[in-house]
C-alpha positions as CSV (number, residue, x, y, z in Angstrom):
1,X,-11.8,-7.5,2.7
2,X,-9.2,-9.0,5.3
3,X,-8.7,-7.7,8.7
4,X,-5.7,-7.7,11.1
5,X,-5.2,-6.9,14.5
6,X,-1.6,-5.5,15.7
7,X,-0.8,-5.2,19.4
8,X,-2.4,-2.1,20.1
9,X,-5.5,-3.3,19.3
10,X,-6.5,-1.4,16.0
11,X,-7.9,-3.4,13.9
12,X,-7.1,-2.6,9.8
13,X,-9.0,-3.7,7.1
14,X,-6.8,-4.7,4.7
15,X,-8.0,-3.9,1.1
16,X,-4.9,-4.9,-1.4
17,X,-2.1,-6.7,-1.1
18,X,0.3,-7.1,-4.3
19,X,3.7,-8.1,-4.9
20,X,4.8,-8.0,-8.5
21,X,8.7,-9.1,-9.4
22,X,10.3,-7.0,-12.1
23,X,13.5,-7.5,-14.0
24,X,16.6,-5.5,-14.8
25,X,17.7,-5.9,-18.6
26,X,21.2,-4.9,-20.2
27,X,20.5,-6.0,-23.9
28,X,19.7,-9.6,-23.9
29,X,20.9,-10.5,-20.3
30,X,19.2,-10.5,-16.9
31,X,21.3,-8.4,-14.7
32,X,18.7,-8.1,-11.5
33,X,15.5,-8.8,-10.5
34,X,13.6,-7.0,-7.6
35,X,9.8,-7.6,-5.9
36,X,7.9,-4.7,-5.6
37,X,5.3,-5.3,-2.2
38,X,2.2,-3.0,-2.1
39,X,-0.3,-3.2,0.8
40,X,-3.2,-1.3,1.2
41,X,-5.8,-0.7,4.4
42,X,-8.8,1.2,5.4
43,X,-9.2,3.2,8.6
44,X,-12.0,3.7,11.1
45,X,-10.0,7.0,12.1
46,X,-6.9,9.5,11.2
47,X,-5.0,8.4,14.9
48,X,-5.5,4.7,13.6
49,X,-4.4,5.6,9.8
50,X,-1.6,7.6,11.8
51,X,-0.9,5.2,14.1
52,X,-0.1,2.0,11.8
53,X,1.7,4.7,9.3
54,X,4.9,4.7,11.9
55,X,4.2,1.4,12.1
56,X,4.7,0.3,8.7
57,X,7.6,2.7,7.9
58,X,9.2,1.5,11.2
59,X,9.4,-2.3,9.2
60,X,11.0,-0.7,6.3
61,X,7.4,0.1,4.3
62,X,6.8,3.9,2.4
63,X,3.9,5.7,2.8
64,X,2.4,6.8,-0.6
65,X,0.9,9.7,1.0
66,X,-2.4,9.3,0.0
67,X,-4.6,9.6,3.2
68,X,-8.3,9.6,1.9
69,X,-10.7,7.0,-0.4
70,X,-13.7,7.5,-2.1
71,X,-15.5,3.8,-1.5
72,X,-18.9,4.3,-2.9
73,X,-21.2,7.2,-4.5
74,X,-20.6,9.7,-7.1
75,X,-18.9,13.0,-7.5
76,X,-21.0,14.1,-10.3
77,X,-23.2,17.3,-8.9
78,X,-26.4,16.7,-8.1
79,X,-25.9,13.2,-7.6
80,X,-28.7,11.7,-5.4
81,X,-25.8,8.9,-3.7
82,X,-23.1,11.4,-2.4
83,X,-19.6,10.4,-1.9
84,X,-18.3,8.4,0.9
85,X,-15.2,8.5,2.2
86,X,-12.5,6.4,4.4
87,X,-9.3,6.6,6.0
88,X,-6.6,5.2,3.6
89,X,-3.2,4.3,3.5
90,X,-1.1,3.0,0.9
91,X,2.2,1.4,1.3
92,X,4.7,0.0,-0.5
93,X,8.4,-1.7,-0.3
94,X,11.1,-2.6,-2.7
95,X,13.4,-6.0,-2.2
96,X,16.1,-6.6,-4.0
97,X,16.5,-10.7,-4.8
98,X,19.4,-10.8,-7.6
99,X,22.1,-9.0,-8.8
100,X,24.7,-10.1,-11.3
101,X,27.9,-7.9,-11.6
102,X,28.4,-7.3,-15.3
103,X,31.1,-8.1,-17.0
């Protein structure tokens, strides 16, 4: 897992990144084609998941609204490793890269 620092100092452990391109069809022809960008981080706390939330969606970036992760142990009952838990956010971002008018 990556980590980056921003300028207040947080430090976010980066846990995905994924950009995927997509295309628009009409029949037989290519009429757009778009990248969908996905990044996703881990939090030490909610004021740093918080934090880098305005952050991101200041730069254009929606929050997914997810705000918690199960990371390791079980959820079964009775389960002798317990879940554990981490601050999460999920973001992604949609750029357009062609468009062809049709005719």
């Amino acid at each position: 897992m990556l980590s980056r620092q921003n300028g207040d100092g947080y430090v976010k452990r980066i846990k995905m990144k994924d950009n995927t391109t997509k295309f628009i069809w009409d029949g037989d022809n290519c009429v757009g084609k778009y990248t969908e960008l996905i990044e996703q981080y881990h939090y030490d706390s909610e004021e740093e998941k918080m934090e880098h939330k305005i952050e991101m969606e200041l730069n254009g970036w929606n929050d997914s609204g997810q705000v918690m992760e199960m990371i390791s142990g079980s959820l079964m009952p009775g389960a002798k490793n317990p879940p554990v838990h981490v601050w999460f956010g999920s973001y992604y971002k949609t750029i357009k890269i062609l468009e062809r008018e049709r005719m």
